[in-house]
SEPADO-886862 format. One line per field, with one value per residue (C-alpha): x negated, y, z; chain; residue in one letter; residue number from 1. Coordinates in steps of 0.05 Angstrom, whole numbers, plus 5000, padded with zeros to 4 digits. Layout:
<pts>
u	c(X, ...)
v	c(Y, ...)
w	c(Z, ...)
c	c(A, ...)
r	c(A, ...)
k	c(NUM, ...)
</pts>
This chain:
<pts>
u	c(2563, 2620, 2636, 2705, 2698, 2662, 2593, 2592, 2526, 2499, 2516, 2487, 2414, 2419, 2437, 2393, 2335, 2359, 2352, 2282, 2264, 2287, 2244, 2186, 2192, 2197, 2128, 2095, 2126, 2102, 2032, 2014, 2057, 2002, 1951, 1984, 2032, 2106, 2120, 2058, 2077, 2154, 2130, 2087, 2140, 2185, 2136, 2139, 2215, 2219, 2155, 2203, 2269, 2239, 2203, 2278, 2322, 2283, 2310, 2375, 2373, 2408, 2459, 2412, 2396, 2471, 2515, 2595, 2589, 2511, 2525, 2555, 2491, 2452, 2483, 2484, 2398, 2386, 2420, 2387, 2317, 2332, 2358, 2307, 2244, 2291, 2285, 2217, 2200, 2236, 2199, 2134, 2156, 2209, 2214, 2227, 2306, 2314, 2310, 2348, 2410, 2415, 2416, 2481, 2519, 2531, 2598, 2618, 2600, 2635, 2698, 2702, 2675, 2727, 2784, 2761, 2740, 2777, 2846, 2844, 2876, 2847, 2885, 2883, 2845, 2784, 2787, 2779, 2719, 2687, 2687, 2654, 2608, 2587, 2588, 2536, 2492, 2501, 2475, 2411, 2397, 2409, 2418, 2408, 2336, 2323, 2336, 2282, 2273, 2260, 2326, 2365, 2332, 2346, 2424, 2418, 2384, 2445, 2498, 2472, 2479, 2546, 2554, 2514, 2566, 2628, 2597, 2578, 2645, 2677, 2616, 2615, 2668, 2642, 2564, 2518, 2483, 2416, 2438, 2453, 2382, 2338, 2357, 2360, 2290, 2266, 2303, 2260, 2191, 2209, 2228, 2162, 2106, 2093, 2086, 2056, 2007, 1987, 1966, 1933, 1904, 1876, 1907, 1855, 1863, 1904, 1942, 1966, 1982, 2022, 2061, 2079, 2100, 2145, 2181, 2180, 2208, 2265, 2293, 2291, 2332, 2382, 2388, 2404, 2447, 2487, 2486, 2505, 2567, 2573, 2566, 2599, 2662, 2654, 2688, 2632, 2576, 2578, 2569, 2502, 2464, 2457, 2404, 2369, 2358, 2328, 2281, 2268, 2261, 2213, 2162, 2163, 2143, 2091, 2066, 2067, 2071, 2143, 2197, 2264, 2288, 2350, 2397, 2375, 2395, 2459, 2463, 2454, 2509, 2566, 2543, 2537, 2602, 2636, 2615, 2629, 2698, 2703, 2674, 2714, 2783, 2770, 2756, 2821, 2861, 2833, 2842, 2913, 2931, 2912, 2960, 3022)
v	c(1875, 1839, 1762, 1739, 1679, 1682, 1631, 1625, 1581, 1640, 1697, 1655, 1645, 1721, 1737, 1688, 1727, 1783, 1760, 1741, 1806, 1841, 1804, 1811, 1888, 1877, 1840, 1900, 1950, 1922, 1904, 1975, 2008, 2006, 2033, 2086, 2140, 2128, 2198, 2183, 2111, 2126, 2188, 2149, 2091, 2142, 2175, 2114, 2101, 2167, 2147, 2086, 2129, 2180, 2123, 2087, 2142, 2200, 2208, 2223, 2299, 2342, 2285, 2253, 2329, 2352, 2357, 2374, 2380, 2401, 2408, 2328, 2299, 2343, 2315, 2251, 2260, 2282, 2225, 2175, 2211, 2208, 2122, 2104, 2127, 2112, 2034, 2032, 2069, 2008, 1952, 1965, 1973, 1921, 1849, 1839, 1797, 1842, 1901, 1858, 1843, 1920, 1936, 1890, 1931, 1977, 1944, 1954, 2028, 2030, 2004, 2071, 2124, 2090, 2103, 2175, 2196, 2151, 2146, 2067, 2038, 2000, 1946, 1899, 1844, 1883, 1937, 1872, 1846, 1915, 1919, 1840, 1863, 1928, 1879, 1841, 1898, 1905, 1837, 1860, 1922, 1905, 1970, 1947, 1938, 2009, 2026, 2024, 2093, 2058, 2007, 2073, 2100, 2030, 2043, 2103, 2080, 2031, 2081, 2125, 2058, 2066, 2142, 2140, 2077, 2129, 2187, 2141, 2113, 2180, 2207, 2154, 2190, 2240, 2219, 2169, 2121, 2145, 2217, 2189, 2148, 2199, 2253, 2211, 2195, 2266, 2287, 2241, 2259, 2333, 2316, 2272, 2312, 2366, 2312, 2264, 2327, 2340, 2263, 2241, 2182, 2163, 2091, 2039, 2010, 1936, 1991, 2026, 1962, 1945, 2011, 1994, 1930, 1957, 2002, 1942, 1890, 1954, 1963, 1888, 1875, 1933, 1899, 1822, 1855, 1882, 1818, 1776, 1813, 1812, 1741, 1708, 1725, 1766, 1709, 1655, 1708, 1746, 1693, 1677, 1745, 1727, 1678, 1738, 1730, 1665, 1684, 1740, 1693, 1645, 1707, 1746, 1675, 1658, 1718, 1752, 1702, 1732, 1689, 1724, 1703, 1681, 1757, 1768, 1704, 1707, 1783, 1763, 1705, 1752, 1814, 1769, 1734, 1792, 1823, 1762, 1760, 1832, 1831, 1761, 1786, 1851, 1809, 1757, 1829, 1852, 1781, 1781, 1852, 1832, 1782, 1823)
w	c(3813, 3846, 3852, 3836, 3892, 3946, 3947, 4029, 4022, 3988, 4037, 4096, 4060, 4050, 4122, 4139, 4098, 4140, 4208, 4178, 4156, 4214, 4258, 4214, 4224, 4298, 4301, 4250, 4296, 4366, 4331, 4306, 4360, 4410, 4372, 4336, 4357, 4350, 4309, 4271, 4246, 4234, 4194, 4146, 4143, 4117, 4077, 4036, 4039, 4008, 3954, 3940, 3930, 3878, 3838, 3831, 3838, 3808, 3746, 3780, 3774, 3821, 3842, 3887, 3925, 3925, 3983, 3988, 4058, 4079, 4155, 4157, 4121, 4166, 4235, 4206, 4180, 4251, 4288, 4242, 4267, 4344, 4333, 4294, 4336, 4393, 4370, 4350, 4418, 4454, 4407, 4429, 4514, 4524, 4506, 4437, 4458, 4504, 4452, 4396, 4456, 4463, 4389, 4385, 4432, 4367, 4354, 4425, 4412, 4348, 4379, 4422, 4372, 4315, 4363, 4385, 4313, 4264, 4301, 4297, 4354, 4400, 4429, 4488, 4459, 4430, 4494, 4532, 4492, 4495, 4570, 4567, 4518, 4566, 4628, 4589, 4585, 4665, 4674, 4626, 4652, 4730, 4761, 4830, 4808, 4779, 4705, 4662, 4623, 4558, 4571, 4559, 4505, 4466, 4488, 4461, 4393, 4395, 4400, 4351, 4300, 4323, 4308, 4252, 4216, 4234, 4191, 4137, 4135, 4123, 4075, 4029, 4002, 3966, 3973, 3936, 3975, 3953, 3969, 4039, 4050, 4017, 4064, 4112, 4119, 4091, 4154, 4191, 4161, 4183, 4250, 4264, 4228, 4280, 4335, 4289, 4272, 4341, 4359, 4297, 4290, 4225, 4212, 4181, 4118, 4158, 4191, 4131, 4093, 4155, 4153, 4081, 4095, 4145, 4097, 4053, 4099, 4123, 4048, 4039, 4103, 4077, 4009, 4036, 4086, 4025, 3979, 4041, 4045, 3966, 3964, 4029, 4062, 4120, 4175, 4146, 4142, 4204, 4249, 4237, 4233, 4316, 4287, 4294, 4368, 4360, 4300, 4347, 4415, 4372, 4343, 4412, 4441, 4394, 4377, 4456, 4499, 4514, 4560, 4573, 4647, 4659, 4673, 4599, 4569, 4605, 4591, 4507, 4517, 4536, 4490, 4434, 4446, 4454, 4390, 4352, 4376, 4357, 4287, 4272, 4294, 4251, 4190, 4208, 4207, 4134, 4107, 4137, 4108, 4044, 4037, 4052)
c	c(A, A, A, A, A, A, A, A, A, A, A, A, A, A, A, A, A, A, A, A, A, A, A, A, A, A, A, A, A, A, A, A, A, A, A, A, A, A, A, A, A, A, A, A, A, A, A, A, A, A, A, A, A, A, A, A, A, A, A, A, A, A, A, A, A, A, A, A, A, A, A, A, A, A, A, A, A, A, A, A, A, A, A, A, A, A, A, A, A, A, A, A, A, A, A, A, A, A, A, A, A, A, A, A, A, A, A, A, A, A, A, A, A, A, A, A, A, A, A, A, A, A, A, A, A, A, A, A, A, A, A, A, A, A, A, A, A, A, A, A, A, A, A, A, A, A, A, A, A, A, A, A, A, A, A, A, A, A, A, A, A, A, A, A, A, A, A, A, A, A, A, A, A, A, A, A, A, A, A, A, A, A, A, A, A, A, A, A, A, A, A, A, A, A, A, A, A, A, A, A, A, A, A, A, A, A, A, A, A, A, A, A, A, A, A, A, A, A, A, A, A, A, A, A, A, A, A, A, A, A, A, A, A, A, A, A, A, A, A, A, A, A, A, A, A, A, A, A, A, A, A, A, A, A, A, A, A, A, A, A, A, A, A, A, A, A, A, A, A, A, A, A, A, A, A, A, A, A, A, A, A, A, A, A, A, A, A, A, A, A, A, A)
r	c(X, X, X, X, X, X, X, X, X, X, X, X, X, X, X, X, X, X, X, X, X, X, X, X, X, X, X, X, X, X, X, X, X, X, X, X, X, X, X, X, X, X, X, X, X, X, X, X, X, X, X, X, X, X, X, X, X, X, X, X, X, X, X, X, X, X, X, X, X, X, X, X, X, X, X, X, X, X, X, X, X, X, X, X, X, X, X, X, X, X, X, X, X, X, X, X, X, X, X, X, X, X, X, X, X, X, X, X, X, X, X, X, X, X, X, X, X, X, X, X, X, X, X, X, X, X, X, X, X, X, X, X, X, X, X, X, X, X, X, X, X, X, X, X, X, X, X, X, X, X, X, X, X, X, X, X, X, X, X, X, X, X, X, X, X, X, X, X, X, X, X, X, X, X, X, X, X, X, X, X, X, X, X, X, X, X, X, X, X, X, X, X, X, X, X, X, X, X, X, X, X, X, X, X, X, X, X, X, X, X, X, X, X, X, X, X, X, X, X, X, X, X, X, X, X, X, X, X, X, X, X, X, X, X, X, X, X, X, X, X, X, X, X, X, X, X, X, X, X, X, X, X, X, X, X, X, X, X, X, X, X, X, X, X, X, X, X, X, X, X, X, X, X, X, X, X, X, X, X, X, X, X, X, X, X, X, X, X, X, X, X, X)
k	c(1, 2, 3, 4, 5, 6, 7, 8, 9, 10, 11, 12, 13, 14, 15, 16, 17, 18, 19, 20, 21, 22, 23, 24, 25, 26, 27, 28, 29, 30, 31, 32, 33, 34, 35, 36, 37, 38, 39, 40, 41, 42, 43, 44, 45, 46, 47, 48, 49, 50, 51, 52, 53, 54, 55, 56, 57, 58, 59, 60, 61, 62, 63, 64, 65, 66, 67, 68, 69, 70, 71, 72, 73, 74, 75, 76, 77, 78, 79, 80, 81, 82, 83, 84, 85, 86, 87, 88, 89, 90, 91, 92, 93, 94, 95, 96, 97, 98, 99, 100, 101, 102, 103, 104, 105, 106, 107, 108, 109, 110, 111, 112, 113, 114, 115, 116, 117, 118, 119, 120, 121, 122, 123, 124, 125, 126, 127, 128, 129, 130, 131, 132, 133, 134, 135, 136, 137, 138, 139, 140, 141, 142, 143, 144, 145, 146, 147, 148, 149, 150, 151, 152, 153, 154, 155, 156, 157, 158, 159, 160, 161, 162, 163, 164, 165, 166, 167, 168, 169, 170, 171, 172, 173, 174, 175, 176, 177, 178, 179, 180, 181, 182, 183, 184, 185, 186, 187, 188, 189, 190, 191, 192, 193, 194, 195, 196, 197, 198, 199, 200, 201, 202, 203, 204, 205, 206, 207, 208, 209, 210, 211, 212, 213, 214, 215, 216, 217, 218, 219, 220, 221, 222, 223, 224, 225, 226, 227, 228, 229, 230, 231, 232, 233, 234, 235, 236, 237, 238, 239, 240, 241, 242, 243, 244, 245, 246, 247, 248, 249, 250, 251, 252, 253, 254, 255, 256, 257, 258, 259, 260, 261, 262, 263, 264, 265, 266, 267, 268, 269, 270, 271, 272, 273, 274, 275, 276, 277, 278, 279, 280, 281, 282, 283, 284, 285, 286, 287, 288, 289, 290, 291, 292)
</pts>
């Protein structure tokens, strides 16, 4: 499906659903996160994902199991694994802004990995914005006071977003979507049953329904992601998925009792600005080499 003129109104309710969704998972993730293992709950999350692909995508045949290039959709399987119990790892131990601030250094990270593995060139203006965005994450983190183990395991998640975008950029190619997702989180069911295995703990009934949910409220997110995009154009649209933050700021609030001091406000001010500036000068640049 494709829109001939772009309905801006349109693509901010979706990325507005987003931001919603996104947050909603948050909450489910730091509410069962505690009680259940990390390997255990990201393995049945999956477990569903995977339920959901076959149902829709089933009938594919072969063409949703086939691979040109095997040892790509591999790396790119694994690296998925390592971000996304890497995030949900860093939902349940930091503060929820503090985890969402992190997770937007991805563009900051993509800026470097497109210019070491995509040959885009960098220039002064977006090198300068990258090294804001970074500083940003200085004033988070504050190193003088001791890094917290699970600070870097959420920069990590965020640069594997990064790395994972590059490789999906270049298989899209010659891979399905579906192809892409369903090995994706098979990869992830693999790498989280033997640990999952060894620290059991039989999930209730509220737990389980809250596992599905999360699935549910992860392939929602996906799809208004994608229609936002469809819909609005990117320099209208892009602004407002750091709503999220507030949505975010509001639930951890209400539902934690959660107040971000001051070095992390500050800290989500410049990363956020910085990726903004980033992700609206790259959409000027398309619109602008579309006209020539």
């Amino acid at each position: 499906m494709t829109t001939s003129q772009p309905n801006n109104l349109i693509g901010i309710a979706f990325i507005l659903l987003t931001c919603l969704t996104m947050t909603l998972s948050a909450l489910i993730i730091r509410m069962i996160g505690k009680d259940l293992g990390a390997f255990e709950v990201v393995l049945i999350r999956c477990s569903f994902s995977l339920l959901y692909i076959l149902i829709l995508h089933g009938r594919t045949g072969r063409a949703l199991y086939t691979s040109p290039r095997p040892l790509l959709l591999t790396f790119r399987s694994l690296t998925l694994s390592i971000l996304v119990l890497g995030n949900f790892y860093a939902i349940v131990h930091l503060p929820l802004v503090q985890v969402t601030a992190l997770q937007f250094t991805k563009p900051l990270f993509l800026v470097i990995l497109a210019a070491l593995f995509l040959s885009e060139r960098v220039r002064l203006p977006r090198t300068l914005a990258t090294m804001t965005g970074f500083l940003g994450v200085l004033v988070i983190l504050r190193p003088d006071s001791g890094f917290h183990p699970v600070q870097v395991i959420a920069l990590i998640a965020a640069l594997g977003m990064a790395t994972i975008a590059v490789i999906t950029k270049k298989m899209t190619r010659d891979h399905s979507t579906k192809t892409m997702v369903f090995y994706g989180n098979l990869f992830i069911v693999l790498v989280c049953l033997g640990p999952a295995i060894a620290n059991w703990q039989t999930p209730n009934l509220f737990q389980l329904a809250m596992i599905a949910a999360l699935g549910l409220t992860a392939y929602a997110g996906q799809t208004f992601m994608v229609q936002a995009y469809r819909y609005g154009e990117t320099t209208a649209v892009t602004p407002f998925e750091y709503v999220r933050i507030i949505f975010v700021a509001i639930a951890g609030y209400i539902a934690f009792g959660e107040i971000p001091d001051r070095w992390t406000v500050l800290g989500v001010i410049i990363i956020v600005a910085a990726t903004l500036f980033i992700a609206l000068r790259e959409a000027r640049k398309k619109r602008q080499a579309a006209k020539v």
